[in-house]
RODO-2510 file (C-alpha; in nm, 4 decimals, decimal comma):
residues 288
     n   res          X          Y          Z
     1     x     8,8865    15,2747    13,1287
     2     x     8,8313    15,5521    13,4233
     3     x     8,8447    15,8963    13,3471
     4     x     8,9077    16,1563    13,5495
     5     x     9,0145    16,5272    13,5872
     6     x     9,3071    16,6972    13,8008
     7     x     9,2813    17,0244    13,8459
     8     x     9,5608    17,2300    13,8346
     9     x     9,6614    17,5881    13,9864
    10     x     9,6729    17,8711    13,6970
    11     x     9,9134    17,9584    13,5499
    12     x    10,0135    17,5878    13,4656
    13     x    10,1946    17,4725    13,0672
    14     x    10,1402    17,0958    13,1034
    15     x    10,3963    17,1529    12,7455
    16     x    10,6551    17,2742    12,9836
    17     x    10,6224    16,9701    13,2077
    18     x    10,7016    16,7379    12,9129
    19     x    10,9620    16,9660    12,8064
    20     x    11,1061    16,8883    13,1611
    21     x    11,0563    16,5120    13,1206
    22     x    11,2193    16,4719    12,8486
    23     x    11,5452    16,6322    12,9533
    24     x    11,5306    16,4059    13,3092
    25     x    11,7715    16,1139    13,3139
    26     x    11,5937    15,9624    13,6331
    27     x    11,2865    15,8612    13,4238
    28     x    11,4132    15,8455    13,1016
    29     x    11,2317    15,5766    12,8893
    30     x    10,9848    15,5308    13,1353
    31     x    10,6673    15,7148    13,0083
    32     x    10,5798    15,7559    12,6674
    33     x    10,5744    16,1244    12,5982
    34     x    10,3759    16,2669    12,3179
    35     x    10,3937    16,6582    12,1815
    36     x    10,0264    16,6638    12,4235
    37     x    10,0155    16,3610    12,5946
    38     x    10,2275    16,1637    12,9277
    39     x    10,1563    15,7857    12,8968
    40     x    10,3308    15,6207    13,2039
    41     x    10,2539    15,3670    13,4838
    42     x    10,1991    15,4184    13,8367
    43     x    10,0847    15,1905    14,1384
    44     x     9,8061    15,3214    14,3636
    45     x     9,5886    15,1917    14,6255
    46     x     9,7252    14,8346    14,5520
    47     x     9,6815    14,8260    14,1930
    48     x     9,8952    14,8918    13,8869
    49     x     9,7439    15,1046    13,5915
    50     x     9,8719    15,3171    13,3450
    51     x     9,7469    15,6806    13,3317
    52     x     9,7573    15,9218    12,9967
    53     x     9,7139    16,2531    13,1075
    54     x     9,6071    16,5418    12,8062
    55     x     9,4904    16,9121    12,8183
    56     x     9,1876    16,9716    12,9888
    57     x     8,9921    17,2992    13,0847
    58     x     9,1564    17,4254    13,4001
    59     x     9,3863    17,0815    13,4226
    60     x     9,4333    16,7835    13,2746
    61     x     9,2170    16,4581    13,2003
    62     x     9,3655    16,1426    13,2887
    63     x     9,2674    15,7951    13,1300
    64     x     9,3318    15,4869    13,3820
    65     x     9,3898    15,1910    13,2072
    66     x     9,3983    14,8442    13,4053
    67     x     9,3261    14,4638    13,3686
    68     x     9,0931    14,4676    13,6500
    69     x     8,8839    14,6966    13,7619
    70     x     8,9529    14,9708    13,9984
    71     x     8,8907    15,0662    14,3172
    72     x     8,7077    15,3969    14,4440
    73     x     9,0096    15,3783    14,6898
    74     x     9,3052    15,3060    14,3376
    75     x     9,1343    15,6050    14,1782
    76     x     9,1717    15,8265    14,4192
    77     x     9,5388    15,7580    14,5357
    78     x     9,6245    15,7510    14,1689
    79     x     9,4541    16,1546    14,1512
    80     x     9,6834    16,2309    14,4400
    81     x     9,9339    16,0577    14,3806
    82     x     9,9472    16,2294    13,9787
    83     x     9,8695    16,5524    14,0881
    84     x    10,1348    16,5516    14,3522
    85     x    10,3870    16,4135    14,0626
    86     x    10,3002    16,7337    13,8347
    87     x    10,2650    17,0093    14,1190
    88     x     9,9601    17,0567    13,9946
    89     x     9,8175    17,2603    14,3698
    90     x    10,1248    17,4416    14,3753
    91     x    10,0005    17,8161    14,3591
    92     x    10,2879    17,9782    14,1741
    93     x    10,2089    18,3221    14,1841
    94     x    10,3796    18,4661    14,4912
    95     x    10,6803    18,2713    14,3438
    96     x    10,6476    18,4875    14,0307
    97     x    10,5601    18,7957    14,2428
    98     x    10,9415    18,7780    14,4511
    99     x    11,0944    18,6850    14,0465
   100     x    10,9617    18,9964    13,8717
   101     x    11,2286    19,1768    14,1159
   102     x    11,5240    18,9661    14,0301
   103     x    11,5655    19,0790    13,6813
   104     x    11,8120    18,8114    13,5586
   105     x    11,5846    18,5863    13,6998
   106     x    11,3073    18,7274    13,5383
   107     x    11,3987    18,6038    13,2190
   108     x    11,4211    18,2381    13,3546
   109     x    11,1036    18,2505    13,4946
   110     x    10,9421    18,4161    13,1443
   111     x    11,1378    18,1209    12,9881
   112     x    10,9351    17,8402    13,2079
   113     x    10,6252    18,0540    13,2851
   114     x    10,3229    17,8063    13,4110
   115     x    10,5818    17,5026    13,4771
   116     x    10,5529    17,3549    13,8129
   117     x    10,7772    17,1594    13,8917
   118     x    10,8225    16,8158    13,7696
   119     x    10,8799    16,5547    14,1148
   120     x    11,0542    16,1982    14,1144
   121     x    10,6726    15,9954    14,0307
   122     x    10,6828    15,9242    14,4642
   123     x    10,9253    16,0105    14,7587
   124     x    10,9775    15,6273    14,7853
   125     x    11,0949    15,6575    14,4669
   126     x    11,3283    15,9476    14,5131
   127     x    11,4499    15,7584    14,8351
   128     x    11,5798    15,4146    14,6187
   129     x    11,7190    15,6314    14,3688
   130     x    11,9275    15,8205    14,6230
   131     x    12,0569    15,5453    14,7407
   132     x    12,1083    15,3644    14,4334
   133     x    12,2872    15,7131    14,2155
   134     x    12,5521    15,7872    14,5195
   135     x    12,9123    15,7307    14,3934
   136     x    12,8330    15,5268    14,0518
   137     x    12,7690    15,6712    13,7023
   138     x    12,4102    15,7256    13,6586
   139     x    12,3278    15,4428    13,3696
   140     x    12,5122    15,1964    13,6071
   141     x    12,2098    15,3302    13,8763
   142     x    11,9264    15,2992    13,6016
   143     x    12,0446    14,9747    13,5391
   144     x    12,0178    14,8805    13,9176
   145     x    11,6556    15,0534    13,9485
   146     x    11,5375    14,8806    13,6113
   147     x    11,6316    14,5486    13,7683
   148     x    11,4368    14,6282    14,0865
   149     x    11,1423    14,7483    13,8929
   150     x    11,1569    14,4273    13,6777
   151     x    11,1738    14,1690    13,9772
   152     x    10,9021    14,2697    14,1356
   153     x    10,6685    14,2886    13,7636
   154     x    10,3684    14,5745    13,7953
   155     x    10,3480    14,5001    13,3786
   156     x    10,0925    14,6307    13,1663
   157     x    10,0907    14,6545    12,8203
   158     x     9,8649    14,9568    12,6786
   159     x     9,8142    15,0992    12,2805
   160     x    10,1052    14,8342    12,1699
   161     x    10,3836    14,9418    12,4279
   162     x    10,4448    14,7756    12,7225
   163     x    10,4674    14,9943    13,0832
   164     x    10,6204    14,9093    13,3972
   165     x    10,5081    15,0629    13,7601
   166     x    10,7762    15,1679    14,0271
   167     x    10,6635    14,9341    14,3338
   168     x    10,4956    15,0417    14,6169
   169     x    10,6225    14,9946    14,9673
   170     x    10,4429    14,6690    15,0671
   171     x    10,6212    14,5503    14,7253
   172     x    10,9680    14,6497    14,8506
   173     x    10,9652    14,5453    15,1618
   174     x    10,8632    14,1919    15,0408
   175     x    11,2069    14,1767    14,8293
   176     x    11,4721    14,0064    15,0843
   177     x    11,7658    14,1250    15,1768
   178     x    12,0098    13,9476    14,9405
   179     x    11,8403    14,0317    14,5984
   180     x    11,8106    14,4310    14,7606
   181     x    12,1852    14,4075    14,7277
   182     x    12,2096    14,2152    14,4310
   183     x    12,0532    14,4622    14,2549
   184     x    12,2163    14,7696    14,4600
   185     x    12,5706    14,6453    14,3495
   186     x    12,7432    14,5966    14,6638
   187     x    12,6228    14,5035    15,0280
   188     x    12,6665    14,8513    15,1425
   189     x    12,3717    15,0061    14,9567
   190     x    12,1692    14,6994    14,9526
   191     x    12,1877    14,7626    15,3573
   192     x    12,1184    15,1162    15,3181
   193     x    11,8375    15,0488    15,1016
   194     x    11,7148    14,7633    15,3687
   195     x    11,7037    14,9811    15,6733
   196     x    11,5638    15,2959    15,5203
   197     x    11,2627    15,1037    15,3807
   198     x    11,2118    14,9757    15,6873
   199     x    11,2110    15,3159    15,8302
   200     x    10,9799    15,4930    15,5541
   201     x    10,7506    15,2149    15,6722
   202     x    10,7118    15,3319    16,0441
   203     x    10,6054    15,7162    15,8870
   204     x    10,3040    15,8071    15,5855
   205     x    10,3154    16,0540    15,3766
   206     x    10,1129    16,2547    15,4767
   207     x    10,3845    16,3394    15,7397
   208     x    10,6083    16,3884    15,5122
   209     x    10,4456    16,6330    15,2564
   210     x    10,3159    16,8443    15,5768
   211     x    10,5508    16,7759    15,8969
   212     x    10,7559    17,1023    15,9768
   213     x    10,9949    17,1363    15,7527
   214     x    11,2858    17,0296    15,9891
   215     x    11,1020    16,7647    16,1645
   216     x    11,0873    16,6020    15,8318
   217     x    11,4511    16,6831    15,7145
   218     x    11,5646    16,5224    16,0683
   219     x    11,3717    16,1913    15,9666
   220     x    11,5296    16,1822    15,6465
   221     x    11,8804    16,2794    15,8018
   222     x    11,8703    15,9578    16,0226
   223     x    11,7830    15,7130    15,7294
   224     x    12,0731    15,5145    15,6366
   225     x    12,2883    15,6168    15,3596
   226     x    12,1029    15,9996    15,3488
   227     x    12,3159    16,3226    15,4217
   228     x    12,2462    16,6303    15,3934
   229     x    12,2779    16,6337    14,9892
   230     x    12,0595    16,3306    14,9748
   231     x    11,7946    16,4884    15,2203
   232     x    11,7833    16,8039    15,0393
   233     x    11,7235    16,6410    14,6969
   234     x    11,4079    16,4045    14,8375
   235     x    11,2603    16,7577    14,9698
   236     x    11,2755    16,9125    14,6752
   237     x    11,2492    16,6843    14,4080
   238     x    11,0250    16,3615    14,6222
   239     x    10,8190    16,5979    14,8444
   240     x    10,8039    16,9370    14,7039
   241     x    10,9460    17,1113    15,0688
   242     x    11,0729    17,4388    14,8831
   243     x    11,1858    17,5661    15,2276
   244     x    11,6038    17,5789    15,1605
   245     x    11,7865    17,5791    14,8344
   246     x    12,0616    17,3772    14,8722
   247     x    12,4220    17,5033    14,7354
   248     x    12,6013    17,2614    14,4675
   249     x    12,7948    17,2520    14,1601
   250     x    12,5500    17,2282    13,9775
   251     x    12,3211    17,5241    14,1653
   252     x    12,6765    17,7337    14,0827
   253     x    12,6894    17,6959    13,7230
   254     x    12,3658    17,7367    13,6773
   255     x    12,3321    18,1008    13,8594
   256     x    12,6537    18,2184    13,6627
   257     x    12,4969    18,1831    13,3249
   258     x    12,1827    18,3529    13,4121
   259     x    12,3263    18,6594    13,6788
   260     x    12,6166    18,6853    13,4332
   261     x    12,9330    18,6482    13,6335
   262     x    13,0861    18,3128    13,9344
   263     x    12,8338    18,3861    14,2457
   264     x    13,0132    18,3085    14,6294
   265     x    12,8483    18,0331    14,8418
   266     x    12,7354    18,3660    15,0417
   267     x    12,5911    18,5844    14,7137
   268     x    12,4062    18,2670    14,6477
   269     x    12,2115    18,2286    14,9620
   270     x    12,1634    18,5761    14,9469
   271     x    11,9514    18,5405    14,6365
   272     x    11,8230    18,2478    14,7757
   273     x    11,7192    18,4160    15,1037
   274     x    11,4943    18,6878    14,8996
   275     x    11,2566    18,4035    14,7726
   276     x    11,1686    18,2910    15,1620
   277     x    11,0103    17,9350    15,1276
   278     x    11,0126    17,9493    14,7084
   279     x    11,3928    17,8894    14,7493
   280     x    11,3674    17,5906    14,6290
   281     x    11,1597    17,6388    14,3254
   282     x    11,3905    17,9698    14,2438
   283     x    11,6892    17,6899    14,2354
   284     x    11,4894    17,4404    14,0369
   285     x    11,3823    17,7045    13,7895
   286     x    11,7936    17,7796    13,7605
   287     x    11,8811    17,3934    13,6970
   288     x    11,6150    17,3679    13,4494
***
């Protein structure tokens, strides 16, 4: 076993980022979650571990957990790659400072005080779910991911339960073209999901996380099978680009309970305006 600590930007509730996890239908059943305690597996640097991450002083303390030993270089893209998944750098408090002004928002943000947000485990991630969820109901997409995930193996059993890793990119782009749409459903995705891991493969992450903003929402826009929904939701939710708060359904429900009355498309990005680059965290904070 190889411990080691993340810290995390104060305030942070690692309780509120379970109580996320356990509402999230994209994961579901893919971590063990504990009332202190995320049990899950990730693949890093090459390898495939499983992390537990628990309350630490200023963060948490994660316990890797392989069959091999790890790398200096595994360790360290596991830290990144788990403190990216939690938020854990995000500095929250001019977020909070532009909420204590937005009274019915106030009370959301009292509500979820210290929870930063919650991302897909990896963009690349985000990116085969996107393609995989559009236009199907979402256990018929689990069931597509879960065969994916199970193809390609990443299996370690840990404490009695057995965990399985997401793959990385070298693992995806290994699976051919015909099982990518056996597993998609229909040739159409299993293109999609073909050319844009191609793509993802000619950019790193780096670029991603810290591009400008529309440089990186451009890239995303010319991937096959991603629109402007689809690009918006692997900002927020793969890469944590909080720059634009995208209007939905969903978005619209969710400010009506909390501001008390139906919101117009323009009222909404009128709120959404007054948080500047937190937009997106002000629209997370609604949906969750």
């Amino acid at each position: 076993m190889t411990t080691i600590t993340l810290p995390a930007t104060a305030p942070f509730d690692f309780a509120a980022s379970l109580r996320f996890l356990r509402r999230f239908p994209a994961t579901a059943g893919e971590q063990q979650l504990a009332e202190q305690s995320l049990t899950k597996a990730l693949r890093a640097g090459g390898q495939t571990m499983v992390a537990r991450l628990t309350p630490a002083d200023e963060g948490l303390r994660c316990d890797l957990h392989a069959d091999q030993p790890l790398t200096e270089q595994a360790v360290s893209a596991a830290a990144d790659r788990l403190s990216f998944y939690l938020s854990l750098a995000d500095d929250l408090a001019p977020f909070y400072a532009i909420g204590k002004q937005d009274l019915p928002f106030a009370l959301v943000m009292d509500h979820l005080y210290g929870y930063h947000q919650v991302k897909f485990p990896s963009p690349l991630e985000n990116l085969v779910w996107a393609i995989l969820c559009q236009r199907v109901p979402m256990a018929v997409a689990t069931k597509a991911k879960d065969a994916l995930v199970s193809h390609v193996g990443n299996r370690l059993t840990f404490d009695g339960e057995e965990y399985a890793a997401f793959p990385d990119l070298d693992q995806l782009l290994a699976v051919p073209a015909d099982l990518l749409t056996a597993f998609a459903g229909n040739s159409t995705k299993g293109d999609r999901l073909y050319a844009s891991l191609r793509a993802w493969a000619e950019v790193d992450e780096h670029f991603l996380r810290t591009a400008p903003y529309d440089e990186v929402k451009d890239f995303l826009r010319g991937l096959p099978g991603i629109g402007p929904w689809s690009a918006s939701f692997i900002l927020i939710r793969g890469l944590g680009r909080m720059d634009e708060a995208p209007i939905d359904r969903e978005l619209v429900r969710s400010a009506a309970r909390v501001y008390g009355r139906q919101l117009s498309e323009d009222e909404l990005r009128g709120l959404a305006g007054r948080y500047g680059s937190w937009q997106g965290y002000w629209a997370h904070y609604l949906r969750a």
